[in-house]
DSSP file (Angstrom, degrees, kcal/mol; ACC not computed):
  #  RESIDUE AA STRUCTURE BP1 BP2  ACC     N-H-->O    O-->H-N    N-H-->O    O-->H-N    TCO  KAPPA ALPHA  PHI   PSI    X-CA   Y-CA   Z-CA
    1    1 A X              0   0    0      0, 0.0    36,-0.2     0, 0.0     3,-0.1   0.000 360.0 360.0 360.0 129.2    0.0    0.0    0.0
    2    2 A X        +     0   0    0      1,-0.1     2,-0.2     0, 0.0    33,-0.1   0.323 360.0  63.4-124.4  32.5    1.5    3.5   -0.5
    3    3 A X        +     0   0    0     31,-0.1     2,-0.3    32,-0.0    -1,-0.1  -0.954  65.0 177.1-134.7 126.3   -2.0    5.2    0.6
    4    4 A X        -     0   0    0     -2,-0.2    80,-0.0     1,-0.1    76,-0.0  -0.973  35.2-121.3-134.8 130.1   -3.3    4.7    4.1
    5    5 A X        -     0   0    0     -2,-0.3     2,-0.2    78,-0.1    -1,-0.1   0.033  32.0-167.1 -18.3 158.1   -6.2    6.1    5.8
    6    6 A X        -     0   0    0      5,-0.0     2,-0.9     0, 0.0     3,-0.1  -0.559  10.3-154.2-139.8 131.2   -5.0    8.4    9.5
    7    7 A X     >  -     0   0    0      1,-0.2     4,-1.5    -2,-0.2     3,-0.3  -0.946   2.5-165.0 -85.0  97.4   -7.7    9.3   11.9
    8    8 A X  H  > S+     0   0    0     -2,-0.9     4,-0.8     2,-0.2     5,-0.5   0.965  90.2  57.0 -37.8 -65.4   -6.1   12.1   13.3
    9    9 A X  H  4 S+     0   0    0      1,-0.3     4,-0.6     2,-0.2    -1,-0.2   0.815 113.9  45.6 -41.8 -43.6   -8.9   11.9   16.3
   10   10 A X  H >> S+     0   0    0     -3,-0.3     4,-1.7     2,-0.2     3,-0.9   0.993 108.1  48.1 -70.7 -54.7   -7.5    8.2   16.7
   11   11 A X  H >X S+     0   0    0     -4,-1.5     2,-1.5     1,-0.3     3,-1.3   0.925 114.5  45.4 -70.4 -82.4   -4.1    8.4   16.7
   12   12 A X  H 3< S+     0   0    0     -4,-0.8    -1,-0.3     1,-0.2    -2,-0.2   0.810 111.7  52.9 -47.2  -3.3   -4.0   11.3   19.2
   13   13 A X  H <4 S+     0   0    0     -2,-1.5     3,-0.5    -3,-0.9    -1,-0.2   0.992 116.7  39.3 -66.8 -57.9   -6.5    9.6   21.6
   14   14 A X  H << S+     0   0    0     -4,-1.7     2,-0.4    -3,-1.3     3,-0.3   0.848 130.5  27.2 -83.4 -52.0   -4.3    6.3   21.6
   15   15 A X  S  < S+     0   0    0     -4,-0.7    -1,-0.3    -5,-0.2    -2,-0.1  -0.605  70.6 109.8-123.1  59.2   -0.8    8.2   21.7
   16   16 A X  S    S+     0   0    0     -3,-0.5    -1,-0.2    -2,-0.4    -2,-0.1   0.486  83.5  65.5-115.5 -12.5   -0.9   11.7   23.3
   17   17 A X  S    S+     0   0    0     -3,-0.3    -2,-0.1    -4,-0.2    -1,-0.1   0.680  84.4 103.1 -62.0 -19.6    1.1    9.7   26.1
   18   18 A X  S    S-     0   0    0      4,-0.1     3,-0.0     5,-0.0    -3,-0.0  -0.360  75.2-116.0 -73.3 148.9    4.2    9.1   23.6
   19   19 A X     >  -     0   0    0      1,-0.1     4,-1.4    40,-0.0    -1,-0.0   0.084  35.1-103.4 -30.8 163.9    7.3   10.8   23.7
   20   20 A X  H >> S+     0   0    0      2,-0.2     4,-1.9     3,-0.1     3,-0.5   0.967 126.3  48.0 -69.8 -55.5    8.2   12.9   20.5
   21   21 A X  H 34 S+     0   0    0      2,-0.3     4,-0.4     1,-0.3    -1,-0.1   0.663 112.5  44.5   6.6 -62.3   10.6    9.8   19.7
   22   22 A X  H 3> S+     0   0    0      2,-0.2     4,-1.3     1,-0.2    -1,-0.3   0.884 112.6  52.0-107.1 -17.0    8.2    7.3   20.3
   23   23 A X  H <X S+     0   0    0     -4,-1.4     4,-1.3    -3,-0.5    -2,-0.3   0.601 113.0  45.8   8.8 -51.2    5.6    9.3   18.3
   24   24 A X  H  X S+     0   0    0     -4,-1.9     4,-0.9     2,-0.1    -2,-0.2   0.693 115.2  47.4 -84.4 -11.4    8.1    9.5   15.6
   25   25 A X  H  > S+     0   0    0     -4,-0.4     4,-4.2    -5,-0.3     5,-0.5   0.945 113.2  50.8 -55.8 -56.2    8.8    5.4   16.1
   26   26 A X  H  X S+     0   0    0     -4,-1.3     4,-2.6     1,-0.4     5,-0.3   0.906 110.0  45.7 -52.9 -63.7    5.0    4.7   16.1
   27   27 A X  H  X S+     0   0    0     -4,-1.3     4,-2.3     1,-0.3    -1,-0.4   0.675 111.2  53.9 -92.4 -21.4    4.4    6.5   13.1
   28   28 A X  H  X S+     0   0    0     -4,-0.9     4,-0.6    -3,-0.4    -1,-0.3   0.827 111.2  50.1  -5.2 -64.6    7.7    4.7   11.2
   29   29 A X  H >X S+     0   0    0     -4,-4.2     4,-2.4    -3,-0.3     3,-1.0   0.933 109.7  46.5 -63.7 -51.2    6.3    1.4   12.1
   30   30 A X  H 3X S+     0   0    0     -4,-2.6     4,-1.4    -5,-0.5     5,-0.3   0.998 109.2  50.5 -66.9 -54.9    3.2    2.0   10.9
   31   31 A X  H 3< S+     0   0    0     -4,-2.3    -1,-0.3    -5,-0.3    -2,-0.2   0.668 120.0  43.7 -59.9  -1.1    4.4    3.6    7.4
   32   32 A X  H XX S+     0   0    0     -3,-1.0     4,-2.1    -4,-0.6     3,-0.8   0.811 114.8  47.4 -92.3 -63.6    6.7    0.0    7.1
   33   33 A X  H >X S+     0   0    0     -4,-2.4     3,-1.4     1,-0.3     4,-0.8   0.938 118.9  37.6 -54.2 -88.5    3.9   -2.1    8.3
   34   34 A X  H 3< S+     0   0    0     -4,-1.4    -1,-0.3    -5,-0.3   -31,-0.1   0.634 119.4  53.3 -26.6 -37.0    1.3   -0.3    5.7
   35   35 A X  H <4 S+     0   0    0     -3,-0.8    -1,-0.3    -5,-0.3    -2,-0.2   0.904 118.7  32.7 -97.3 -43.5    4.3   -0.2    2.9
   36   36 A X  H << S-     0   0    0     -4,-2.1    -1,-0.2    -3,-1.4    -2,-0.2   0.388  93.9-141.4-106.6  -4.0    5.2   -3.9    3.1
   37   37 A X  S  < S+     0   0    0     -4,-0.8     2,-0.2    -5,-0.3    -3,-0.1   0.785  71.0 100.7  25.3  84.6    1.5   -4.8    3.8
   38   38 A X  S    S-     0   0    0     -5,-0.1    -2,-0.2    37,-0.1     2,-0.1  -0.858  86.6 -83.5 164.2 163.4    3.5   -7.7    6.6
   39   39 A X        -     0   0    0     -2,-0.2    37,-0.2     1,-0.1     2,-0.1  -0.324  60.1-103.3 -86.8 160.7    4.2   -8.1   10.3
   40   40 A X  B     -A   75   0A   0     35,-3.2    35,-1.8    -2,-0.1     2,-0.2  -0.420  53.7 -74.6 -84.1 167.6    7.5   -6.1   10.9
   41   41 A X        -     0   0    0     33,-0.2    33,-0.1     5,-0.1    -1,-0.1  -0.464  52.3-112.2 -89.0 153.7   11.0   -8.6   11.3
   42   42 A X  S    S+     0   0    0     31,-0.2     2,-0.3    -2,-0.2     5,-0.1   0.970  88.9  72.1 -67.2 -93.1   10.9  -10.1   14.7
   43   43 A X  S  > S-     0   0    0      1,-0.1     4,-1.3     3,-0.1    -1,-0.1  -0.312  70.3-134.9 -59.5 114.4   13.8   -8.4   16.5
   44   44 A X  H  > S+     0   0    0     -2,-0.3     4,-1.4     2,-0.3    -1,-0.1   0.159  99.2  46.2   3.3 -68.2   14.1   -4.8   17.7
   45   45 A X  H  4 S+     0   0    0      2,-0.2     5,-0.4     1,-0.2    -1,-0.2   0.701 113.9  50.4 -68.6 -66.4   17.3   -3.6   16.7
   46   46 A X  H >> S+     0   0    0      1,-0.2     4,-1.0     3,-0.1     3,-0.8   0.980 111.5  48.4 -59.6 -28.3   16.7   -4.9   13.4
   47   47 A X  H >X S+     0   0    0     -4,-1.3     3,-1.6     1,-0.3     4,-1.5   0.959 113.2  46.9 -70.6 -57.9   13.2   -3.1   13.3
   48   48 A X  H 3< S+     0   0    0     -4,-1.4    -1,-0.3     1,-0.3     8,-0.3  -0.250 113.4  50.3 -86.2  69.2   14.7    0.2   14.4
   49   49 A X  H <4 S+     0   0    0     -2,-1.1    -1,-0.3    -3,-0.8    -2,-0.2  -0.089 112.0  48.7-111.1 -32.8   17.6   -0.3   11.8
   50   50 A X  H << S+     0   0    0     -3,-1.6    -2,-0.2    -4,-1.0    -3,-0.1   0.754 116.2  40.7 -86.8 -19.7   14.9   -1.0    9.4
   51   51 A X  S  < S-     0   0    0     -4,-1.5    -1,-0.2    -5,-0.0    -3,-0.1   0.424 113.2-113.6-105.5 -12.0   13.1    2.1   10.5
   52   52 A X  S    S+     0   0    0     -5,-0.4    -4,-0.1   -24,-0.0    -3,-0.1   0.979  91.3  98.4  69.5  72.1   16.3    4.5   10.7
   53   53 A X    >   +     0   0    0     -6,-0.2     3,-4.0    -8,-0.1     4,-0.3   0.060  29.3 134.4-126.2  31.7   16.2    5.0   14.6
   54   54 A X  T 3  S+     0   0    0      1,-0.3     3,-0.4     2,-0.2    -6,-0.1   0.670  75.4  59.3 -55.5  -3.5   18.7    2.5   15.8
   55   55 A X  T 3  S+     0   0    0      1,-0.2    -1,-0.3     2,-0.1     3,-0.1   0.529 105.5  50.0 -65.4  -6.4   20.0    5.2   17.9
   56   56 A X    X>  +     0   0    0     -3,-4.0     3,-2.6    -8,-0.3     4,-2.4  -0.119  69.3 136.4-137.4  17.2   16.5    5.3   19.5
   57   57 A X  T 34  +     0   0    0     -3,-0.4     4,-0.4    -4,-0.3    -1,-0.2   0.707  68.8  61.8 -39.5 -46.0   16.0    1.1   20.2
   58   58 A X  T 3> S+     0   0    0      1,-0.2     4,-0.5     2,-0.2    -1,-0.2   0.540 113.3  32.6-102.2 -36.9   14.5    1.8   23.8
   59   59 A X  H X> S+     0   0    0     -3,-2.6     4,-1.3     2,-0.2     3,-0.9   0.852 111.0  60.1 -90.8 -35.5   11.5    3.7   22.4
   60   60 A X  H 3X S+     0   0    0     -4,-2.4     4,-1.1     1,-0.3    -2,-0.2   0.770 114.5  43.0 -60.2 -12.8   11.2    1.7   19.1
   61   61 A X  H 3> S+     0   0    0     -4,-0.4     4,-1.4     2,-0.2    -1,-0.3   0.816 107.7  54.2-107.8 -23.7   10.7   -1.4   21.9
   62   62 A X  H XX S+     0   0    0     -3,-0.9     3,-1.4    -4,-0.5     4,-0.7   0.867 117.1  39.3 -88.7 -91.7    8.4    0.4   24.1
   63   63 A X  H >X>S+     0   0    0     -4,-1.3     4,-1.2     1,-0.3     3,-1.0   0.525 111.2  59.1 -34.5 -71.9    6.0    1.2   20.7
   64   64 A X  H 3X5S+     0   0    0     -4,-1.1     4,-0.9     1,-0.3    -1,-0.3   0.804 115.4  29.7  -9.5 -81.9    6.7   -2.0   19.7
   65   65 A X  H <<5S+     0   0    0     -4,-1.4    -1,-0.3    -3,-1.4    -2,-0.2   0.936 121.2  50.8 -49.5 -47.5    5.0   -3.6   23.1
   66   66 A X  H <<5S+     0   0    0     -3,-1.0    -2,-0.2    -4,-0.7    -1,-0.1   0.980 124.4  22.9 -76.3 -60.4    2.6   -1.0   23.7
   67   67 A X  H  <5S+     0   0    0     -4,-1.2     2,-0.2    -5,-0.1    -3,-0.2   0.061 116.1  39.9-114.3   2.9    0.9   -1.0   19.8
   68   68 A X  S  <<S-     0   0    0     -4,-0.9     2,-0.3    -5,-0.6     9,-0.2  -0.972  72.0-110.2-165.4 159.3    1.6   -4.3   18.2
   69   69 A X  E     -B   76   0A   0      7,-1.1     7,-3.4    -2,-0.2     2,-0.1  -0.870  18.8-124.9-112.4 124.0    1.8   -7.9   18.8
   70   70 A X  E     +B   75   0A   0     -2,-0.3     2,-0.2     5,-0.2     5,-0.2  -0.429  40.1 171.2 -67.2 131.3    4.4  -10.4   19.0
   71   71 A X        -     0   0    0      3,-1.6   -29,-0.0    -2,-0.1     0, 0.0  -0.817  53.4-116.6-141.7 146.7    3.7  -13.1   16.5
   72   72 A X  S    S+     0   0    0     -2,-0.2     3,-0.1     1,-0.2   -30,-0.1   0.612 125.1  49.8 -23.2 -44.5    5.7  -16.2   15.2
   73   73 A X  S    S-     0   0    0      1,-0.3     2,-0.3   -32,-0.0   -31,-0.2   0.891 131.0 -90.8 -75.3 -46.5    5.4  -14.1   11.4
   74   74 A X  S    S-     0   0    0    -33,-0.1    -3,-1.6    -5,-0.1     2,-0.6  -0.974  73.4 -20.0 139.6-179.7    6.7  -10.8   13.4
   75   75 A X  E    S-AB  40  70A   0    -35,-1.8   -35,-3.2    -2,-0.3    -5,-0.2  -0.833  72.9-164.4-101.5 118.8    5.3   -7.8   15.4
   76   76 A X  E     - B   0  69A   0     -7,-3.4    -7,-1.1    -2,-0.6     2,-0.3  -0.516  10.2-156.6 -96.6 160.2    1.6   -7.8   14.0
   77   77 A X     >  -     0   0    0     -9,-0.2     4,-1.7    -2,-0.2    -9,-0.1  -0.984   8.5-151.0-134.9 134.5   -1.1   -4.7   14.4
   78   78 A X  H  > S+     0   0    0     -2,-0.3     4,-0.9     2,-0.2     5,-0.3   0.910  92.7  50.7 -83.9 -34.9   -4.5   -5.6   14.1
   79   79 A X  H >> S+     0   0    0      2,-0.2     4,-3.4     3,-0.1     3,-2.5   0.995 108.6  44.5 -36.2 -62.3   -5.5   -2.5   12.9
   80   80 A X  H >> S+     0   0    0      1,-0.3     3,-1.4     2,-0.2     4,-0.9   0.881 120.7  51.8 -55.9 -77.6   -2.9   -1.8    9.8
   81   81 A X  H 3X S+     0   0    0     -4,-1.7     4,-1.6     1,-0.3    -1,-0.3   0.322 104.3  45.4 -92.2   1.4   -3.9   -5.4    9.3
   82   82 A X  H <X S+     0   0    0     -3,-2.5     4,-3.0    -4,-0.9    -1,-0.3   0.722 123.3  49.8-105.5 -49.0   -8.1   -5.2    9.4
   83   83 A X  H <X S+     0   0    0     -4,-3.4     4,-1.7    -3,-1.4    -2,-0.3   0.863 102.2  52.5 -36.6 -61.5   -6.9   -2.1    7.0
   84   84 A X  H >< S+     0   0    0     -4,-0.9     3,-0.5     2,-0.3     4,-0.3   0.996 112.3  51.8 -81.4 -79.8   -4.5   -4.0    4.7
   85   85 A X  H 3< S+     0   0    0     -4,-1.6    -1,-0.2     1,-0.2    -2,-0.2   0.635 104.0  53.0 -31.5 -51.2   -7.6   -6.5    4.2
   86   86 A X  H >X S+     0   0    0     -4,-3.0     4,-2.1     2,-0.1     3,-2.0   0.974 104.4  58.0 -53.2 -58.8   -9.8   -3.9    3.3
   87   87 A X  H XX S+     0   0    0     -4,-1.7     3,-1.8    -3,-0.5     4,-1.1   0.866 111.6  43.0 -13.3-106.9   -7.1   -2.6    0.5
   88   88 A X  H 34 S+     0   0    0     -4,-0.3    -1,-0.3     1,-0.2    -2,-0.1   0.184 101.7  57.2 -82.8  45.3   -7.3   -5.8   -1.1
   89   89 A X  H <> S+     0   0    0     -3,-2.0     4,-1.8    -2,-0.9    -1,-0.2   0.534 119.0  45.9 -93.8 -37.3  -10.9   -6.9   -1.2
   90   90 A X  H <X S+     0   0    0     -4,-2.1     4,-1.5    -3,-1.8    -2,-0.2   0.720 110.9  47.2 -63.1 -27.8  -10.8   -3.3   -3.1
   91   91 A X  H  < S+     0   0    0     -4,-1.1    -1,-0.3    -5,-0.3    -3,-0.1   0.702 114.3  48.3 -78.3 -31.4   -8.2   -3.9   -5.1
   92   92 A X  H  > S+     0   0    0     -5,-0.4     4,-1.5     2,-0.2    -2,-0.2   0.926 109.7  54.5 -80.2 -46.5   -9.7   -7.3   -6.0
   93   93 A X  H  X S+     0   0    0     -4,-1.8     4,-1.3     1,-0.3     3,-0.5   0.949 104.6  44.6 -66.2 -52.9  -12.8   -6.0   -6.7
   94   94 A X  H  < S+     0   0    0     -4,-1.5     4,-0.5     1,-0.2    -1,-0.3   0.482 109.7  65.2 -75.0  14.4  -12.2   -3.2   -9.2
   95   95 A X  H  4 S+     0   0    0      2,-0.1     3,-0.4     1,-0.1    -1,-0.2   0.822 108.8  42.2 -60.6 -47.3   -9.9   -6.2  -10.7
   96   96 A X  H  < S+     0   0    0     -4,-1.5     3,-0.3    -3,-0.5    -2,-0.2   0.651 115.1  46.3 -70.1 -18.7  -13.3   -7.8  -11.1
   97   97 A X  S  < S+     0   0    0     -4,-1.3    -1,-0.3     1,-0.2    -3,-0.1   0.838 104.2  54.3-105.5 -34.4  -15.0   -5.0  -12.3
   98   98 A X              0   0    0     -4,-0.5    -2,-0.2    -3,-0.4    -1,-0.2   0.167 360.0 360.0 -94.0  12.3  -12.5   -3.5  -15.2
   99   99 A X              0   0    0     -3,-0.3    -1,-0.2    -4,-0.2    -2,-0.1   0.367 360.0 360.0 -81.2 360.0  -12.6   -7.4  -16.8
């Protein structure tokens, strides 16, 4: 996906506790998560390497815990991923539609 939905009203409800840091983590993760439509790679350091804050590992692991779920695949979000689905039942459909 390189278009995603953001509920301003949500996101600052959920995160007006974060740091600026982990505010800029959160919203990293999420534009990786959304871009790769997939759970993010399993280990930390390699996620905030992937995300360019490996200077910043400590928040990137408190988002990480707080906003997504450790999985066997990776660290999953059920949102982004209830999201992702919609995106390609839409995608699928105007497949269907422009045959």
């Amino acid at each position: 996906m390189h278009y995603y939905q953001f509920h301003i009203g949500d996101y600052k409800s959920h995160t007006h506790h974060l740091s600026l840091m982990e505010d800029l983590a959160y919203r990293r993760l999420l534009d990786e998560y959304y871009l790769h439509e997939k759970s993010l790679l399993c280990g930390v350091e390699t996620v905030a390497r992937q995300i360019g804050m490996r200077d910043h590992a400590a928040e990137v692991r408190f988002v990480l815990e707080s906003f997504f779920q450790l999985t066997d695949e990776g660290w999953t979000n059920s949102r982004a991923d209830a999201e992702i689905a919609k995106y390609r039942e839409f995608a699928v459909a105007g497949k269907r539609g422009a045959i």
